[in-house]
FILUM-836129 format. One line per 5 residues: number of its first residue (from 1); their letters; for each residue x, y, z of N, C-alpha, C. Coordinates in steps of 0.1 Angstrom, whole numbers, padded with zeros to 4 digits. Example, Ala and Ser with C-alpha at 12.3 -4.5 7.8 and 13.67 -1.06 7.14 Angstrom:
BEGIN
1> AS> 0132/-0057/0078/0123/-0045/0078/0132/-0033/0078  0128/-0022/0071/0137/-0011/0071/0129/0000/0079
***
This chain:
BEGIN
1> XXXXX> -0598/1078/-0052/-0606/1090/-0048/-0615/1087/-0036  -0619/1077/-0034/-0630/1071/-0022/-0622/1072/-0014  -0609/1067/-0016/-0600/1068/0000/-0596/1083/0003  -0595/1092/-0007/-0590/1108/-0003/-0599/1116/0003  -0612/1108/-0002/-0625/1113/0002/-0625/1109/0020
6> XXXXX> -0622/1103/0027/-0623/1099/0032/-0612/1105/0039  -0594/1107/0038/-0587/1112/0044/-0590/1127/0047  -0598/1131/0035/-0605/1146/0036/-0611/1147/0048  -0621/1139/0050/-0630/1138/0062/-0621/1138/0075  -0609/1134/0074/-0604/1133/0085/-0593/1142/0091
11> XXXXX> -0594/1153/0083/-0586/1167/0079/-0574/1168/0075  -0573/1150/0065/-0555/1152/0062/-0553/1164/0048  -0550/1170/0041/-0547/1173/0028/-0542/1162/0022  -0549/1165/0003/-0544/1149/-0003/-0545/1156/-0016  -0535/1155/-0023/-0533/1156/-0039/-0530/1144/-0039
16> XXXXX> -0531/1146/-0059/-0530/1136/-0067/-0514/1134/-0074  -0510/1127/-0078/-0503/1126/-0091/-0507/1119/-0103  -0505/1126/-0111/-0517/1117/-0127/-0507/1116/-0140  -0514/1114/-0150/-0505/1118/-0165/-0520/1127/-0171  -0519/1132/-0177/-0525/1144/-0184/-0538/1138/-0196
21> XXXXX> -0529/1124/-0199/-0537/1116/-0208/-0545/1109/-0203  -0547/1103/-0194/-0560/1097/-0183/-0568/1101/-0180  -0581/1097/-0177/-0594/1102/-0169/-0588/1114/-0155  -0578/1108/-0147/-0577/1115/-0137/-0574/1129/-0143  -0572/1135/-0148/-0566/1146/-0155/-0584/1155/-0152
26> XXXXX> -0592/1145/-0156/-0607/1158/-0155/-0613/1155/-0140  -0613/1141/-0138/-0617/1135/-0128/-0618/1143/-0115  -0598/1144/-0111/-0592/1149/-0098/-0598/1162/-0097  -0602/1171/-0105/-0600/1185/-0105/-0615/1187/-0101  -0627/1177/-0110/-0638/1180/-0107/-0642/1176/-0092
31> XXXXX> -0633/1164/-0084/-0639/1162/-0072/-0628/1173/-0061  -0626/1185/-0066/-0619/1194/-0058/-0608/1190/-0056  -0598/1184/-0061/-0584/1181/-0055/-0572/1181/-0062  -0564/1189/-0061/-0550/1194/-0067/-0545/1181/-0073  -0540/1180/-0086/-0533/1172/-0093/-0520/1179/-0101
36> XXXXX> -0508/1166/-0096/-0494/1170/-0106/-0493/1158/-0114  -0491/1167/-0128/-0489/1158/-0139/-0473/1150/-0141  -0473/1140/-0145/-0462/1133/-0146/-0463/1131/-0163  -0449/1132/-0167/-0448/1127/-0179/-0444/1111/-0185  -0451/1106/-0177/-0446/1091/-0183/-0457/1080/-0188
41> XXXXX> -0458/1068/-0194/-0461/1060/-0196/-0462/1044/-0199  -0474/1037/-0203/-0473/1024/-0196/-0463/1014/-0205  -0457/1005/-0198/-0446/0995/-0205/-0456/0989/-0214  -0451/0986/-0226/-0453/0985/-0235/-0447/0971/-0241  -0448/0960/-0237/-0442/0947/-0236/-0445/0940/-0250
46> XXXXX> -0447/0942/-0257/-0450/0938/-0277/-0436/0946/-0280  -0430/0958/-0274/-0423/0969/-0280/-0412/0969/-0271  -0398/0965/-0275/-0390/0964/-0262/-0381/0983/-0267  -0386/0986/-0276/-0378/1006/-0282/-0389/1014/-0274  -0401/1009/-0272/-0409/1012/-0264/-0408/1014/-0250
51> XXXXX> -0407/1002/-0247/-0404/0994/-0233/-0396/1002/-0229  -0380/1002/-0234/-0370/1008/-0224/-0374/1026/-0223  -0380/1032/-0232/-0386/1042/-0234/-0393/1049/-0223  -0401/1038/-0221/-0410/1041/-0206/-0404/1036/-0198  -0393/1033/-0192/-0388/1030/-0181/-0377/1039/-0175
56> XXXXX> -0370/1048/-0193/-0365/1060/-0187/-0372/1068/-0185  -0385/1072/-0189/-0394/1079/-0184/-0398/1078/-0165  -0398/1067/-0166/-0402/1069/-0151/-0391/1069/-0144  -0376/1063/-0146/-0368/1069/-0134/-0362/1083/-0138  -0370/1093/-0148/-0367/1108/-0150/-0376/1111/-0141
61> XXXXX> -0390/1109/-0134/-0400/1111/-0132/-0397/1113/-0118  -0386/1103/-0112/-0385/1100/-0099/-0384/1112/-0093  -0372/1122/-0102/-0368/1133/-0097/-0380/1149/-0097  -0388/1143/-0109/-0399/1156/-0104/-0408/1149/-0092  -0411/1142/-0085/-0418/1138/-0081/-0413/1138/-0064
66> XXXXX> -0399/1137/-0064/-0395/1143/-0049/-0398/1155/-0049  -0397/1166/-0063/-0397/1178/-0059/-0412/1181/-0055  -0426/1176/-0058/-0441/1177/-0058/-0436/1174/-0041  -0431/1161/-0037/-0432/1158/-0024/-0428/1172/-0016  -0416/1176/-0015/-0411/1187/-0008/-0417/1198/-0008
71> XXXXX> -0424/1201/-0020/-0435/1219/-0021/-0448/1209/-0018  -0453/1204/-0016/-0466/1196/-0009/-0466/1194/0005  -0447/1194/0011/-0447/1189/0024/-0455/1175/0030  -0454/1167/0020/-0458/1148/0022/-0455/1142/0032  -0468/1136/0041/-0458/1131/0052/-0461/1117/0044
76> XXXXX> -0468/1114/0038/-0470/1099/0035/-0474/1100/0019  -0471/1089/0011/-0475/1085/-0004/-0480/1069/0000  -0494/1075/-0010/-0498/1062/-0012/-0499/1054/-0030  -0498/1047/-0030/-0498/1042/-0045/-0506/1032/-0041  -0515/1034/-0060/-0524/1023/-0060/-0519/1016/-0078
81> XXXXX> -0508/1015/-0075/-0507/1004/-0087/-0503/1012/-0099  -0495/1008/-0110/-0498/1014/-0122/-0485/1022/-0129  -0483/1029/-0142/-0466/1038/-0141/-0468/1050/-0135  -0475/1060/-0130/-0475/1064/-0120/-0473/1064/-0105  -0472/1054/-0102/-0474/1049/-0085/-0457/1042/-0085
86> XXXXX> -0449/1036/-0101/-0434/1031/-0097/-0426/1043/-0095  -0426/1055/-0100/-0420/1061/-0097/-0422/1069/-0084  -0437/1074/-0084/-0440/1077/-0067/-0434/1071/-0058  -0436/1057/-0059/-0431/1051/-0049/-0419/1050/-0044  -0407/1050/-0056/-0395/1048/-0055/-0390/1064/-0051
91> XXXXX> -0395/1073/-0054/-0394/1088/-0047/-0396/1087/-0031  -0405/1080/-0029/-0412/1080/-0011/-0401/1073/-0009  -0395/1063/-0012/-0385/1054/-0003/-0372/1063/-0005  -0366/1068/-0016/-0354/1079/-0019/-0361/1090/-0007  -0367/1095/-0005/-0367/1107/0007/-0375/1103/0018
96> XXXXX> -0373/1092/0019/-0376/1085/0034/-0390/1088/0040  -0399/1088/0032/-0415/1091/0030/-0421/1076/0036  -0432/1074/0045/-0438/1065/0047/-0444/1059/0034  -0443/1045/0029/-0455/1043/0018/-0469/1031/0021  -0477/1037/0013/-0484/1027/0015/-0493/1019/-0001
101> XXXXX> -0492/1007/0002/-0496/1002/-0014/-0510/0998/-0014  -0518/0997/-0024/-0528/0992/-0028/-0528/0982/-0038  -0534/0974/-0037/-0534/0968/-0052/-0550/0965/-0053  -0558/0964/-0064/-0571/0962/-0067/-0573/0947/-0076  -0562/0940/-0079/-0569/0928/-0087/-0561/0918/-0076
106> XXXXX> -0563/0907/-0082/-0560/0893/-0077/-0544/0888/-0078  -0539/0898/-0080/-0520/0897/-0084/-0516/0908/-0081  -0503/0910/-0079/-0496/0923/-0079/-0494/0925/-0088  -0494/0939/-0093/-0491/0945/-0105/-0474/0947/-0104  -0468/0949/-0116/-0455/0951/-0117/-0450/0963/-0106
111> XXXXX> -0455/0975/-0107/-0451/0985/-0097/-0454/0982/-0082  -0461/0973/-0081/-0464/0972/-0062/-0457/0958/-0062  -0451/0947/-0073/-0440/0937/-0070/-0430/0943/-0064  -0426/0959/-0071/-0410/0964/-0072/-0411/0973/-0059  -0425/0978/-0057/-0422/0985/-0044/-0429/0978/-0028
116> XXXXX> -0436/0968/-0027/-0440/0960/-0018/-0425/0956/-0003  -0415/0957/-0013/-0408/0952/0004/-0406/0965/0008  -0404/0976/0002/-0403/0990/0008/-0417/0996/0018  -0425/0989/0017/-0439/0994/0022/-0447/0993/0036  -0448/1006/0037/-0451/1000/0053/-0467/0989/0052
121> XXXXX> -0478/0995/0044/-0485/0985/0041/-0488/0983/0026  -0494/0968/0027/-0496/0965/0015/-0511/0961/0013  -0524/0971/0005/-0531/0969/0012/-0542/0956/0003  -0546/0947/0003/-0549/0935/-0012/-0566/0944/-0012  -0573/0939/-0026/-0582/0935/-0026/-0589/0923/-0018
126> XXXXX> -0580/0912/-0028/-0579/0895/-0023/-0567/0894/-0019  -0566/0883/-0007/-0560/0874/-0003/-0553/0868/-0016  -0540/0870/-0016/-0527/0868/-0026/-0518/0858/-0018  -0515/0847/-0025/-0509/0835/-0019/-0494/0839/-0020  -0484/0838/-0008/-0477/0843/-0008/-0475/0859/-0004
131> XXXXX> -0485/0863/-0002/-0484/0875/0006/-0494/0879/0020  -0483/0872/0026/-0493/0874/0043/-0482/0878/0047  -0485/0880/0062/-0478/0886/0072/-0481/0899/0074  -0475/0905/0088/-0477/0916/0090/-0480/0930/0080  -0470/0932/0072/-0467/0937/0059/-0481/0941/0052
136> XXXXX> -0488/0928/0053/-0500/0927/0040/-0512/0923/0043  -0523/0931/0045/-0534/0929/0051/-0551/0934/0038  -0557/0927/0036/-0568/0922/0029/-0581/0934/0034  -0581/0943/0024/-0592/0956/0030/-0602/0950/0021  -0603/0946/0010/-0611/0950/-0001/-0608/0963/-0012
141> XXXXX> -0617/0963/-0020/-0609/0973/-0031/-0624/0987/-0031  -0618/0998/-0028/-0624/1013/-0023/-0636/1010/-0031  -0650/1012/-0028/-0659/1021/-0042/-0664/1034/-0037  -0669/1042/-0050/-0673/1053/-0045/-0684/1050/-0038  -0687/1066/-0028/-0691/1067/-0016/-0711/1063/-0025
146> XXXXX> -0708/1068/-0040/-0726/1070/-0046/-0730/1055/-0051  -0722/1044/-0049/-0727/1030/-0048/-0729/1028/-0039  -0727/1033/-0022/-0729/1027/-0011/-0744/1032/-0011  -0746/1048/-0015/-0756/1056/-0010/-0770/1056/-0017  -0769/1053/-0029/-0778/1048/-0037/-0791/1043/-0037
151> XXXXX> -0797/1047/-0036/-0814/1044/-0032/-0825/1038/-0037  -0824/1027/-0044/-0833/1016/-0053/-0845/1025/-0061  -0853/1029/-0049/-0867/1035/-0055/-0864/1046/-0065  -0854/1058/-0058/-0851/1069/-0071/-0844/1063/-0082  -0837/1052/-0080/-0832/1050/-0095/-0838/1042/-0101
156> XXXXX> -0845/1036/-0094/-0853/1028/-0106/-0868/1038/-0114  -0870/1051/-0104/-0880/1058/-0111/-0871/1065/-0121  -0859/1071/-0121/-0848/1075/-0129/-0853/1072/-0140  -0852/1060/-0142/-0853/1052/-0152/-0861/1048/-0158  -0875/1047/-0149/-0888/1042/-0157/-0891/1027/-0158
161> XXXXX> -0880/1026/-0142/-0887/1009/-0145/-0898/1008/-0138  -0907/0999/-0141/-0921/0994/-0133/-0916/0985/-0123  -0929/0986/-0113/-0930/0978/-0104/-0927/0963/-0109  -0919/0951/-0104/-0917/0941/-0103/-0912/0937/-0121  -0908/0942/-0122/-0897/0944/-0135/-0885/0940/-0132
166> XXXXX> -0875/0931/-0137/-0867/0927/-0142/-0860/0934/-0146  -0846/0938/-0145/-0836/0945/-0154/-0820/0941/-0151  -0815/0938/-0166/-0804/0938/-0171/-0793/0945/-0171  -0783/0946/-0166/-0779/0957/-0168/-0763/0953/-0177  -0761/0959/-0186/-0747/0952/-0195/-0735/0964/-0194
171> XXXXX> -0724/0962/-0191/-0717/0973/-0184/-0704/0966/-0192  -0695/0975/-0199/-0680/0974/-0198/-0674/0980/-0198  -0672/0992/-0188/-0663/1003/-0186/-0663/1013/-0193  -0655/1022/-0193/-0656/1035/-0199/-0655/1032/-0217  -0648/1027/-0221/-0639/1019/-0237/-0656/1013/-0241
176> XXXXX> -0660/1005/-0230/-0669/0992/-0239/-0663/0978/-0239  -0668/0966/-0235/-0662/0958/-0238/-0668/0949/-0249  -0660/0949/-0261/-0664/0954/-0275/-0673/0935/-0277  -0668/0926/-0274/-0674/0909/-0275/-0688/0911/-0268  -0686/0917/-0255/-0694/0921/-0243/-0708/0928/-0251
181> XXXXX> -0705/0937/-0256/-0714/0947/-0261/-0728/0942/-0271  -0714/0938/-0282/-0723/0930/-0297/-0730/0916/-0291  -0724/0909/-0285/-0730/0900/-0280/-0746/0903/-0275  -0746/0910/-0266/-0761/0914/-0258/-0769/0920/-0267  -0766/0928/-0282/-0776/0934/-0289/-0777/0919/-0293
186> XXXXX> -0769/0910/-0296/-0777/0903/-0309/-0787/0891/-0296  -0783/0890/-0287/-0787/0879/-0277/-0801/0885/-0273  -0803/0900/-0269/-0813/0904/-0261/-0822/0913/-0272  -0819/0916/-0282/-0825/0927/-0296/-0828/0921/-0303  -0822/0912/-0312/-0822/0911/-0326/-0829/0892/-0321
191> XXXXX> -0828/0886/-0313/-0836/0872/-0312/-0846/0878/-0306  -0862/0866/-0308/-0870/0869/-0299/-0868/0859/-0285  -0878/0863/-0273/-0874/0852/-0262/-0872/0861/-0252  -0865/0873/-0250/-0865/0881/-0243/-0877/0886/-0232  -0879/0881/-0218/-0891/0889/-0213/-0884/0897/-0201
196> XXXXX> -0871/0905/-0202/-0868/0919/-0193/-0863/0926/-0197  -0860/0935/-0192/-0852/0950/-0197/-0840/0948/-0194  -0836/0953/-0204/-0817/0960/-0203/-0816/0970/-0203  -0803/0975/-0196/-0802/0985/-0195/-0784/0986/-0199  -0781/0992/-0211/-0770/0992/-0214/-0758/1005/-0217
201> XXXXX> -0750/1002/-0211/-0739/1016/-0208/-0727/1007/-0216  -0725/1015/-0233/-0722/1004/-0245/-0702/1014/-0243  -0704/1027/-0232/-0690/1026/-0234/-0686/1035/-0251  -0681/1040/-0252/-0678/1054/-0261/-0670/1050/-0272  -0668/1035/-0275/-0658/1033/-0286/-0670/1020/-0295
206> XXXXX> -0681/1015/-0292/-0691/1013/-0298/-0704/1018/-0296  -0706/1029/-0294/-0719/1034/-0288/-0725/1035/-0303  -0717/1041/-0314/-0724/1042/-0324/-0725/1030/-0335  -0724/1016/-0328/-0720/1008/-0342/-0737/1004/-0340  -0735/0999/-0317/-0743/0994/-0314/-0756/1004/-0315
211> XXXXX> -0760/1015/-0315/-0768/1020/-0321/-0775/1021/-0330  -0768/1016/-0344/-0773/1016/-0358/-0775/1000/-0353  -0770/0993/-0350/-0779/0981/-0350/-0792/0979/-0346  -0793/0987/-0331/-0802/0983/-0322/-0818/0989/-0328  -0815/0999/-0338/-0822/1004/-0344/-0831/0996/-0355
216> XXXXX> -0822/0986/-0361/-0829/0979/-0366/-0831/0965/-0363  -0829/0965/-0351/-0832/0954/-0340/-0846/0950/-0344  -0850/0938/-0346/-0868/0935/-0343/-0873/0935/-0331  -0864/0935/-0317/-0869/0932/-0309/-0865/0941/-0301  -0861/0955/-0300/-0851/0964/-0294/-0862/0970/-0280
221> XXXXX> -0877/0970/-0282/-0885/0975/-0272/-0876/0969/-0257  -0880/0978/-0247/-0875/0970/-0236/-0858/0971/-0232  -0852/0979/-0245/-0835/0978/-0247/-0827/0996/-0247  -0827/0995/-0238/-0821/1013/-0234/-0806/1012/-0232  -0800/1017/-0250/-0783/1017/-0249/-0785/1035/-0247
226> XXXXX> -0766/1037/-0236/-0762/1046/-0231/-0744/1043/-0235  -0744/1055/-0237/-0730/1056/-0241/-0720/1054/-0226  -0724/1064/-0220/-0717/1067/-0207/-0727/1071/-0195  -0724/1067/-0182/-0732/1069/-0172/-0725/1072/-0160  -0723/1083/-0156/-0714/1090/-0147/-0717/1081/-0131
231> XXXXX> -0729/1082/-0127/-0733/1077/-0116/-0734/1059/-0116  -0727/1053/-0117/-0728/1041/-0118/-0738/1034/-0102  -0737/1044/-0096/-0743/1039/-0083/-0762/1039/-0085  -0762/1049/-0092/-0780/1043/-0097/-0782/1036/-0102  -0771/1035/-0113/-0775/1021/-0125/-0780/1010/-0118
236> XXXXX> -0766/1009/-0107/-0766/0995/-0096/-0774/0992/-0092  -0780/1005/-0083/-0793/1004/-0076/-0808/0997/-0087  -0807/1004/-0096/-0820/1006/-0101/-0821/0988/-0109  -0809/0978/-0109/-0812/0969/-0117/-0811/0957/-0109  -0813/0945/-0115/-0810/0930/-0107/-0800/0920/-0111
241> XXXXX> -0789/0921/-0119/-0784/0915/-0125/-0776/0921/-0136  -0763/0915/-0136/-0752/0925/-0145/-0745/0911/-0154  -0745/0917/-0166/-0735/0911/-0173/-0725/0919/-0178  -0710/0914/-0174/-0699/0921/-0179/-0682/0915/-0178  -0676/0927/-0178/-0661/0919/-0170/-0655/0918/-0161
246> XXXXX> -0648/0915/-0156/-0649/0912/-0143/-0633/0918/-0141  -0630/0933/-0138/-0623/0939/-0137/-0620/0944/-0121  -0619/0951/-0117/-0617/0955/-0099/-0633/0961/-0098  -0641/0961/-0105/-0653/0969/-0106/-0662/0955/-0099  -0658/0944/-0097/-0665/0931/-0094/-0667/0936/-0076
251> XXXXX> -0661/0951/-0070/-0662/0950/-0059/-0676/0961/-0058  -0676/0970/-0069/-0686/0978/-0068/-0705/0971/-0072  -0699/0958/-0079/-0714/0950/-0077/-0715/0944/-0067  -0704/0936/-0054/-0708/0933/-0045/-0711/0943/-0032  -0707/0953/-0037/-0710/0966/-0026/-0725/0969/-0028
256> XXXXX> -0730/0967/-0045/-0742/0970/-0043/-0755/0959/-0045  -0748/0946/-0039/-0754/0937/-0034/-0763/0932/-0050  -0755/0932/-0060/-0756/0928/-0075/-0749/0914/-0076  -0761/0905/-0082/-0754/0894/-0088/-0746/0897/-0102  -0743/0886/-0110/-0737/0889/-0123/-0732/0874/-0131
261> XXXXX> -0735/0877/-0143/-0730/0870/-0153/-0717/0874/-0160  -0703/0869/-0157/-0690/0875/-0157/-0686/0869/-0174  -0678/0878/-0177/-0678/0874/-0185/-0657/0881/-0189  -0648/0868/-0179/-0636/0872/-0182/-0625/0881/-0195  -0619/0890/-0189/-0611/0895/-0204/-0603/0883/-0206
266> XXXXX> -0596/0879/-0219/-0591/0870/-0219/-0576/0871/-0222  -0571/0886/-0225/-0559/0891/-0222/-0554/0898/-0212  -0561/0900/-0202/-0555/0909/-0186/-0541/0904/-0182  -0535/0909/-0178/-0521/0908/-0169/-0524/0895/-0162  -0517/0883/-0162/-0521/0870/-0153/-0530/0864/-0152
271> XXXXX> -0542/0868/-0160/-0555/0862/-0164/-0563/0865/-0147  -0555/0883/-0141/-0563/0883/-0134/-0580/0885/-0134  -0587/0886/-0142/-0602/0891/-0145/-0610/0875/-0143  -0599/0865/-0147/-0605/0852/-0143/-0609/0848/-0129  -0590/0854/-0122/-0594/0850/-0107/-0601/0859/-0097
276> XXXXX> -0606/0870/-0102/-0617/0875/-0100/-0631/0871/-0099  -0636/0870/-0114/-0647/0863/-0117/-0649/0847/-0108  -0637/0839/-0109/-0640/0829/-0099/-0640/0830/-0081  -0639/0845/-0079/-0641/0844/-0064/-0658/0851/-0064  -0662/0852/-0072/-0676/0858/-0071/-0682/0850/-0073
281> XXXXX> -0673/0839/-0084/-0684/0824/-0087/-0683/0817/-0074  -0674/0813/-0068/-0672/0805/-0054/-0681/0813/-0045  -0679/0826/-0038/-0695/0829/-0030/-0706/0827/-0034  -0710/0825/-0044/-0725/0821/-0050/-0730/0837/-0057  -0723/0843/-0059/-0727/0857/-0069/-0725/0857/-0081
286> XXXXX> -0724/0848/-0091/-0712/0854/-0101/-0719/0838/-0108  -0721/0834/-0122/-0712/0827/-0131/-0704/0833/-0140  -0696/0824/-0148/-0687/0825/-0155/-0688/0823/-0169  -0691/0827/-0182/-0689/0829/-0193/-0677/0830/-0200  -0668/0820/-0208/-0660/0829/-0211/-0660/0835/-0227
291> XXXXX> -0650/0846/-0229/-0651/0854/-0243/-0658/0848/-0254  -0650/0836/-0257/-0649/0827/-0268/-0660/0818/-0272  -0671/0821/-0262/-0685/0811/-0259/-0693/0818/-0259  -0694/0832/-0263/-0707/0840/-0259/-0719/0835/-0269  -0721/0827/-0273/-0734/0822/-0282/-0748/0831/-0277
296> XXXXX> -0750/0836/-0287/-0766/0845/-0284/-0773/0837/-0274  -0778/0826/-0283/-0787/0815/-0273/-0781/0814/-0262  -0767/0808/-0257/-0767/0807/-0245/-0765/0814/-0235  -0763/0827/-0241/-0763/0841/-0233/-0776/0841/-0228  -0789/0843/-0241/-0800/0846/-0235/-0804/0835/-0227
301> XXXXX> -0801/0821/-0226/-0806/0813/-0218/-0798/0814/-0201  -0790/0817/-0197/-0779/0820/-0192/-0786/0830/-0186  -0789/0843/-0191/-0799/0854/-0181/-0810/0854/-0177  -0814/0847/-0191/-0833/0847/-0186/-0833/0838/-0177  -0826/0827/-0170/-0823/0816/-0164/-0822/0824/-0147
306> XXXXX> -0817/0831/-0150/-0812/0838/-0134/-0822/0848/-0130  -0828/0856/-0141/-0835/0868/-0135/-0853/0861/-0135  -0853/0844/-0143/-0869/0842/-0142/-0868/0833/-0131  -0858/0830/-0117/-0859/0820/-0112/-0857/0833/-0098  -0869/0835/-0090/-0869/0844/-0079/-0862/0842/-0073
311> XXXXX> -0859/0832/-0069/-0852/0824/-0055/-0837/0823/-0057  -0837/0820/-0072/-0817/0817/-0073/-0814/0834/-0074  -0823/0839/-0078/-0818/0858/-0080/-0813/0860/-0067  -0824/0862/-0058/-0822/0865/-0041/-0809/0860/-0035  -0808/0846/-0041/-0793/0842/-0034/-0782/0846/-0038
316> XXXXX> -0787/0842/-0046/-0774/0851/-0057/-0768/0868/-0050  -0778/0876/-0054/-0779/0890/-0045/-0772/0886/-0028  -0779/0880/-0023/-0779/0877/-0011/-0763/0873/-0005  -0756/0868/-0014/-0745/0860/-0018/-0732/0873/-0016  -0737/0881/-0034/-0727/0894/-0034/-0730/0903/-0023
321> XXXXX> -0742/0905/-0011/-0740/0913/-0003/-0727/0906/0005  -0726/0894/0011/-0722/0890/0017/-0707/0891/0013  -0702/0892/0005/-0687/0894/0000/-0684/0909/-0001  -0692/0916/0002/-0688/0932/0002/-0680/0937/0008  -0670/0949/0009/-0667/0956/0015/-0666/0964/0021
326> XXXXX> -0677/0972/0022/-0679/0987/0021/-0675/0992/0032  -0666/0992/0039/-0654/0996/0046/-0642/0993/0039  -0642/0993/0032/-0624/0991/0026/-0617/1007/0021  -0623/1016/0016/-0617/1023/0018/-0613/1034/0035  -0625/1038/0042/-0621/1039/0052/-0612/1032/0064
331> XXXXX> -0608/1017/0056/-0598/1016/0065/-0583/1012/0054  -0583/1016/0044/-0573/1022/0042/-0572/1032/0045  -0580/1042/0046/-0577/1056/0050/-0568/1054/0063  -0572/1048/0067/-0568/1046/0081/-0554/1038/0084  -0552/1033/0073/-0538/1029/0074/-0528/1038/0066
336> XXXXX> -0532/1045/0061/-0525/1058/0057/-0523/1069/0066  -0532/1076/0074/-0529/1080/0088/-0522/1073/0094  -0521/1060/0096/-0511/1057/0104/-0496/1055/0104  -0498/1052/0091/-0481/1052/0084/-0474/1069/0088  -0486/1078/0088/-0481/1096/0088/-0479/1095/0100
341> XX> -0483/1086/0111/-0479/1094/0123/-0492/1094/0131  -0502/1096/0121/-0515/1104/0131/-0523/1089/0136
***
């Protein structure tokens, strides 16, 4: 959506293609922009009755999806990964469509493996070994336009933080990331030791466990759980320090010049969330926790460690500015115009 936003700007027209069961389904419609639903879904690799299931689904899919191309008049598809984007893609190369790929983590995803040699570009988050050349060029991964724009002072009055306050901020996506979550009440609520605020977006699948805990938390003052937070660009703004997972969203903390305490999934596709989290640890933004080690204590020693030492905070910050990309979508945009011609 950052990148459509952006081809908008530049007067191309840009629909979507989605499945009906995803976010994009309320998402696309609310940021003004026409969406065709596809009926397919994700490989299911535990389930091979499954598996082949979804794979006739998407070469059925190929054929509604030339037809969206032809009543849309497409000069270009772009895919960003995912079962959506395999059969997109394999439709743009069947009717001789320009394509262009994205990928957002540290690996290719199965759909941009199968469509990459057909592509006019391929655009990385990271630098992928084995994928250089002309072909494949290193943007960074899009964030929205309200992380770039974000304004410290209003979001931290948002919120009610005081001057020269410390804040936490514990983040794991829309779901929750459920180790992620329990962890921080029992680390930052229920011990004492704690001297900053948190600020917690617990994610809609424990909002209410972590709730009735935090409630009878002894130490919960200072501890503001949120189920969901649309604007993740104030949060960013308004806090100094994140602990969470380190999903493609590791580009929206360095956009907003946020350090972090990572804390890898430990089942992702190729154990990409690791080689994520270790390129944020290598510029100096980022440590590394993993799942299986979240010990209260050395969680809380671990944060209180970063946010009571002025100097390592700043670098730290100072660090994830420096790995940002806040040009990455406008120059994908731009390599999408170009693949059209324009």
């Amino acid at each position: 959506m950052a990148v459509a936003d952006e081809l908008r700007e530049s007067g191309a027209e840009v629909s979507f293609l989605g499945t009906r069961e995803k976010a994009e389904a309320d998402l696309v419609p609310a940021a003004g922009y026409e969406i065709d639903f596809l009926d397919v879904h994700g490989i299911d690799r535990r389930n091979p009755l499954r598996a082949a299931q979804a794979g006739f689904e998407a070469l059925a899919a190929i054929g509604t999806v030339r037809s969206v191309l032809r009543r849309r008049r497409a000069d270009v598809v772009m895919g960003a990964g995912g079962y959506v984007a395999a059969p997109a893609g394999m439709a743009a190369v069947l009717g001789r469509k320009p394509l262009v790929l994205t990928e957002a983590d540290s690996h290719l995803g199965l759909a941009n493996r199968l469509l990459a040699g057909r592509a006019r570009r391929v655009c990385l988050a990271f630098p992928i070994a084995g994928r250089e050349g002309d072909r494949y060029l290193v943007t960074g991964r899009p964030v929205p336009a309200a992380v770039l724009a974000a304004d410290r002072g209003a979001a931290r009055a948002r919120f009610g933080i005081g001057e020269g306050e410390r804040v936490l901020l514990v983040v794991g996506g829309s779901l929750g990331a459920r180790s992620v979550n329990f962890a921080a009440v029992e680390a930052f609520a229920e011990r004492e030791g704690r001297d900053f605020r948190v600020l917690h977006v617990a994610g809609t699948r424990d909002h209410a466990a972590l709730r009735e805990r935090l409630d009878a938390a002894p130490h919960a003052e200072g501890y503001e759980l949120i189920e969901y937070e649309p604007n993740l660009g104030d949060v960013l703004a308004a806090i100094d320090l994140i602990l969470g997972r380190s999903g493609g969203s590791v580009f929206e903390f360095t956009a907003a010049g946020r350090p972090a305490v990572l804390v890898p999934y430990p089942y992702a596709t190729a154990d990409h969330q690791r080689t994520n989290a270790q390129w944020m640890e290598r510029g100096g933004a980022a440590t590394i926790m993993d799942d299986d080690a979240l010990d209260p204590a050395a969680l809380l020693a671990e944060v209180g460690g970063i946010l009571g030492d002025p100097a390592r905070l700043e670098r730290m910050s100072a660090a994830a500015r420096g790995l940002a990309k806040p040009e990455a979508a406008r120059t994908i945009a731009d390599q999408v115009l170009e693949a059209a011609g324009r």
